[in-house]
C-alpha positions in Angstrom: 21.4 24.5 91.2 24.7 23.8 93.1 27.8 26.4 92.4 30.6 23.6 90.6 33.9 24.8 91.6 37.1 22.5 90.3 40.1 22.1 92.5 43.4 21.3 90.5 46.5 20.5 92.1 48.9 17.7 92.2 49.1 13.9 92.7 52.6 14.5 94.3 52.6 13.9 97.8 53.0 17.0 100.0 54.7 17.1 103.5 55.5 20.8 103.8 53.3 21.1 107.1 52.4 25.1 105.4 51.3 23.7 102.2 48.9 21.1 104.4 47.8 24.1 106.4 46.9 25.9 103.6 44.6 23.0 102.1 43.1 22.2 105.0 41.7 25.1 105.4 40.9 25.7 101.9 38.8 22.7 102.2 37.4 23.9 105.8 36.3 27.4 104.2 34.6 25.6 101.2 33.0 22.6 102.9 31.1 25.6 104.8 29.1 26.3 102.0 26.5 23.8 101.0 25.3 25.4 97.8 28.8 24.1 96.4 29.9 21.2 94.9 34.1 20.9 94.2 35.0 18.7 91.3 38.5 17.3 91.1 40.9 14.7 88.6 40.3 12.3 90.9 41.7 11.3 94.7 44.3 9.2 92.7 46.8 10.6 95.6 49.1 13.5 97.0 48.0 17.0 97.5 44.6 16.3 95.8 43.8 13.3 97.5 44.7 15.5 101.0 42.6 18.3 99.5 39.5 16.2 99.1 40.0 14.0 102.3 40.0 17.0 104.0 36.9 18.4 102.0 35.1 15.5 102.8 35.9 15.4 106.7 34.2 18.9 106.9 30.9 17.7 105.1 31.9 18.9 101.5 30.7 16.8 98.3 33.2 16.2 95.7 32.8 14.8 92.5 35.7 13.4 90.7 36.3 13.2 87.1 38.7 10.2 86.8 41.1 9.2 83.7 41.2 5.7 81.9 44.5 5.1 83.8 42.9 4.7 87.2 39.9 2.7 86.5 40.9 -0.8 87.2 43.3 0.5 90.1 43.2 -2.5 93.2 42.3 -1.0 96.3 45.5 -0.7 97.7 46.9 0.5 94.9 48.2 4.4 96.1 46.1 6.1 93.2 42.9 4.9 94.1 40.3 7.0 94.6 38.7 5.8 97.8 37.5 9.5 99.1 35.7 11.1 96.6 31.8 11.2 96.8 30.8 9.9 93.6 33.7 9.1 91.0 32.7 9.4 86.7 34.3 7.1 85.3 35.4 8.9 81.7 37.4 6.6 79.6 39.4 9.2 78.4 42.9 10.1 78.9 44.4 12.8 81.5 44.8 15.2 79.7 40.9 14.5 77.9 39.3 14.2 81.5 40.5 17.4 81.9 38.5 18.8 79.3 35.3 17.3 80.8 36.5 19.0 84.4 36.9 22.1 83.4 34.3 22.6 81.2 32.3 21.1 83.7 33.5 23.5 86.2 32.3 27.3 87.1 35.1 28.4 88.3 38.3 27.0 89.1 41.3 27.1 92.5 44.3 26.1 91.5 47.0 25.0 94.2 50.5 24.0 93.6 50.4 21.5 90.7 52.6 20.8 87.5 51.5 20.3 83.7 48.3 18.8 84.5 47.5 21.5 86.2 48.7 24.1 83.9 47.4 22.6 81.5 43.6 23.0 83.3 44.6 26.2 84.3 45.1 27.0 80.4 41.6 25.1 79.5 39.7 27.2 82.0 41.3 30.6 80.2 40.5 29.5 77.4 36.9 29.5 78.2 36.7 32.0 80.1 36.0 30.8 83.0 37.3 32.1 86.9 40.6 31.1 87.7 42.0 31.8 91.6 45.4 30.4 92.3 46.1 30.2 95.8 49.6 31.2 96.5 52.0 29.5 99.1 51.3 26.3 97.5 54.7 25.5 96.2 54.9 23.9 92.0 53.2 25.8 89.4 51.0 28.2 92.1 53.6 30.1 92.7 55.1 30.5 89.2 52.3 31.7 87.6 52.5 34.9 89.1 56.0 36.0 87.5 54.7 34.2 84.3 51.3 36.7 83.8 52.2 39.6 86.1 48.8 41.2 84.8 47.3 37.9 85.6 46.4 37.2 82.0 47.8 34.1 79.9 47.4 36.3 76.4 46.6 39.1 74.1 43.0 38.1 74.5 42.5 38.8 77.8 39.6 35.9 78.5 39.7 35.6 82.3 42.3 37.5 84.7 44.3 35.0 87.3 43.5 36.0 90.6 45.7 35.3 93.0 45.3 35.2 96.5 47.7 33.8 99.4 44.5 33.5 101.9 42.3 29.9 101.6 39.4 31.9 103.2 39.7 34.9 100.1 40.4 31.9 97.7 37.2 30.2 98.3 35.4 33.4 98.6 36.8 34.8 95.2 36.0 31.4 93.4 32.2 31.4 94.7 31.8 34.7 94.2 33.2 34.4 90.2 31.7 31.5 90.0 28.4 32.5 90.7 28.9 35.6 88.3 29.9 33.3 85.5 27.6 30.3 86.0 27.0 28.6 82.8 28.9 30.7 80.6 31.5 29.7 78.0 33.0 32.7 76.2 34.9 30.9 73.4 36.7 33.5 71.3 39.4 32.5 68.5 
């Protein structure tokens, strides 16, 4: 069975040639590994779209999880999602779609972002599940950091942020969590 790893982010566009840098080779290091598959919200545009054109290019397989609001997107419409491998259509909301992403995923990077994202980030804790934030990334990334110094969102202590300013380490650290957690959901009140 393939290793699922969810990339969050943004639908923002991106021009800060570091951030690019950092996503390209985020997608370079994870493209390298055939055993994994990266889900996403959707190529609806910005960083993400980037993130899995980029994937894509280097041979990786994503699979994207898109919301009600995109489905009857034209073509030339800037949020549709022309790039990803195979596209679910949900019917549900954002914020629902997320659900399905996440719980879809086994482990999770999160790069720059807003409340979509920290709202996945929050879904995945919530579960349990691996979280890796790559630093550098700009948004949310590089808040959360100063918000969970310990690198946990709570008391309960589900899963511990890890946070890493390397793509390579970021890819490693999510496939190697991932693999450790495959399949799990640790729901605890």
């Amino acid at each position: 069975m393939k290793l699922q790893i969810g990339v969050v982010t943004t639908y923002d566009e991106c021009r800060d040639e570091q951030i690019l840098s950092k996503v390209r080779a985020l997608a370079m290091e994870l493209a390298k590994h055939p055993d994994v598959i990266v889900l996403t919200g959707g190529a609806c545009g910005g960083l993400l779209r980037y993130f899995v054109e980029q994937y894509v290019k280097y041979g990786g397989f994503v699979v994207s999880i898109l919301p009600i609001e995109v489905e009857n997107l034209p073509p030339n419409h800037p949020w549709y999602d022309s790039v990803s491998t195979v596209r679910i259509w949900t019917g549900l909301s954002f914020s629902a779609r997320s659900a399905v992403l996440v719980r879809s995923c086994d482990s999770i990077i999160a790069l720059a972002g807003g409340a979509g994202t920290l709202t996945e980030i929050c879904m995945a804790y919530g579960l349990g599940k691996p979280i890796v934030v790559l630093e550098g990334t700009g948004f949310v990334a590089d808040r959360l950091k100063t918000m969970f110094p310990n690198g946990y969102i709570d008391h309960r202590r589900l899963s511990r942020l890890v946070f890493t300013p390397d793509p390579k380490e970021a890819a490693e650290l999510a496939i190697e969590l991932g693999k450790r957690f495959r399949g799990k959901i640790e729901v605890r009140p």
